[in-house]
N, C-alpha and C positions, 0 to 999 in steps of 0.2 A: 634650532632647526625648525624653519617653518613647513608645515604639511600645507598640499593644495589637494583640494577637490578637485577631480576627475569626472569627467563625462563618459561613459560607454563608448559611444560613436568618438574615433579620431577626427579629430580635424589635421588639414595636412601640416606637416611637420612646419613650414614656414608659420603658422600661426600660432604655433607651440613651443613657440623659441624659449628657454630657461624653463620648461615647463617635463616632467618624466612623459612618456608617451603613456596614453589614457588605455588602459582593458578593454578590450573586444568581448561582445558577447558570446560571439562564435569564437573565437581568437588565444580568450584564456578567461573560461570563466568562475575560476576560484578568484583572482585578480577581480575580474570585471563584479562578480559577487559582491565581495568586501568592500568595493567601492561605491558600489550601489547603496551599501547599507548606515555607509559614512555620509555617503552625500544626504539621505530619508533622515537621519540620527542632529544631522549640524542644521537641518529644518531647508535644504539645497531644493527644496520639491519640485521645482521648474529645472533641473538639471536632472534629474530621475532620467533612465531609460524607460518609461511608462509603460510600454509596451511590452517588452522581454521581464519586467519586474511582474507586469499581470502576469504571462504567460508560465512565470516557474512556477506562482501564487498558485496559479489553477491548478498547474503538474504536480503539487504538494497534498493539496486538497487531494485528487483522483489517488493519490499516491495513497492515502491515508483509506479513502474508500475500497483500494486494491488490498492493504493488509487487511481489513476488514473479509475480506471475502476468502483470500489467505487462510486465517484464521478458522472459519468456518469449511471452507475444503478438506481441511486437515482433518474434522471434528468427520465429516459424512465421510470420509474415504474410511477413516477407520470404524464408523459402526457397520457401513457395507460390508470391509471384510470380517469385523467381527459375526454380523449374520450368514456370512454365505461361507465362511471357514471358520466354523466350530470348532475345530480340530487345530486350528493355528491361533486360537486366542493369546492372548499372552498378556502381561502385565505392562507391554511396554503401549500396547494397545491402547490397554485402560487410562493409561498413564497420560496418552497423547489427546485423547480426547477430553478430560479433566484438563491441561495444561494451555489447550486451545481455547476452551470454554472460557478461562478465565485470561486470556488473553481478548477475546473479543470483548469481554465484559469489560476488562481496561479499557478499549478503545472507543468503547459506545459513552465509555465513561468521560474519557478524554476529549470526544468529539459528536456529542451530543445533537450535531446537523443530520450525523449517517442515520439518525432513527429516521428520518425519512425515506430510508433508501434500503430497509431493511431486507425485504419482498426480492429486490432486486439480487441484493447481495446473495440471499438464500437461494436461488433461481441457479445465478451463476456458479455461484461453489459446487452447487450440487452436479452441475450439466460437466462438471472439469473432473470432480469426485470420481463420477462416474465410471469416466474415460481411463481416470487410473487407476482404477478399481479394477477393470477389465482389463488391462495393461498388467498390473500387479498380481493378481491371481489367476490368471488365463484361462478362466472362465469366460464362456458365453456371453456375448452382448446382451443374449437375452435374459439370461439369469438377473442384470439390472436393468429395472426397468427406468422408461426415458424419463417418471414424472417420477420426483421425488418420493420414496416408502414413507419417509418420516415426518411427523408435523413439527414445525417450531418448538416446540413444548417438547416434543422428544427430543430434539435436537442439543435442545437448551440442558432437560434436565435428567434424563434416562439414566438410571444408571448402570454404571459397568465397574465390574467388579472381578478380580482376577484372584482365584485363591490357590 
């Protein structure tokens, strides 16, 4: 059984005579995927979708910068409520922020580009944090304030401790 390499884009059916009709990017693209990756693998480089292959590449990367920030959300939402409900600490608190911490540290580990982007990342978790902080404890807007309380270094390594 011989396999043919596939283009993204169809061509119309008349020039595709004995041929399976080719993956859409928009169309189906688990299909159009795999074939993407068949054609880059068998060295097809001139038959690549160029285009729609940068375009997921980038959406991978930002994707990878989003759990990044993710991870970090998670960590300032719960020292927020651990400071403004003392009375609600808990172990699963402590727990989350330990579990995050070394989740981001996997991924800085993993993708050693994001250290450029740290500032960014810290800016934005904290500005989301915030909102679900306020949201989650229905507390005052103003009880958090809009510039982050913590520095990096607490963020990173404070600890919390549930007895």
């Amino acid at each position: 059984m011989e396999t043919h390499m596939t283009l993204a884009r169809s061509k119309p059916r008349s020039e595709n005579l004995g041929e399976p009709a080719r993956a859409t990017y928009e169309g189906d693209f688990y299909s159009w995927a795999l074939e993407q990756a068949a054609l880059i693998r068998a060295g097809h480089v001139s038959e690549v979708d160029r285009e729609n292959v940068a375009e997921e590449l980038e959406g991978l990367a930002r994707s990878e910068f989003s759990k990044l920030v993710s991870f970090y959300r998670l960590v300032l939402l719960h020292m927020l409520k651990w400071e403004h409900q003392p009375n609600l600490r808990s172990r699963s608190w402590a727990n989350s922020i330990e579990l995050h911490r070394l989740h981001a540290t996997e991924s800085l580990g993993d993708n050693p580009g994001l250290r450029s982007r740290l500032d960014e990342a810290f800016t934005r978790a904290y500005r989301v944090a915030r909102l679900e902080a306020i949201r989650e404890t229905g507390l005052s807007q103003k009880t958090f304030p809009e510039a982050c309380p913590f520095t990096w270094d607490e963020m990173l390594t404070r600890p919390y401790v549930f007895d």
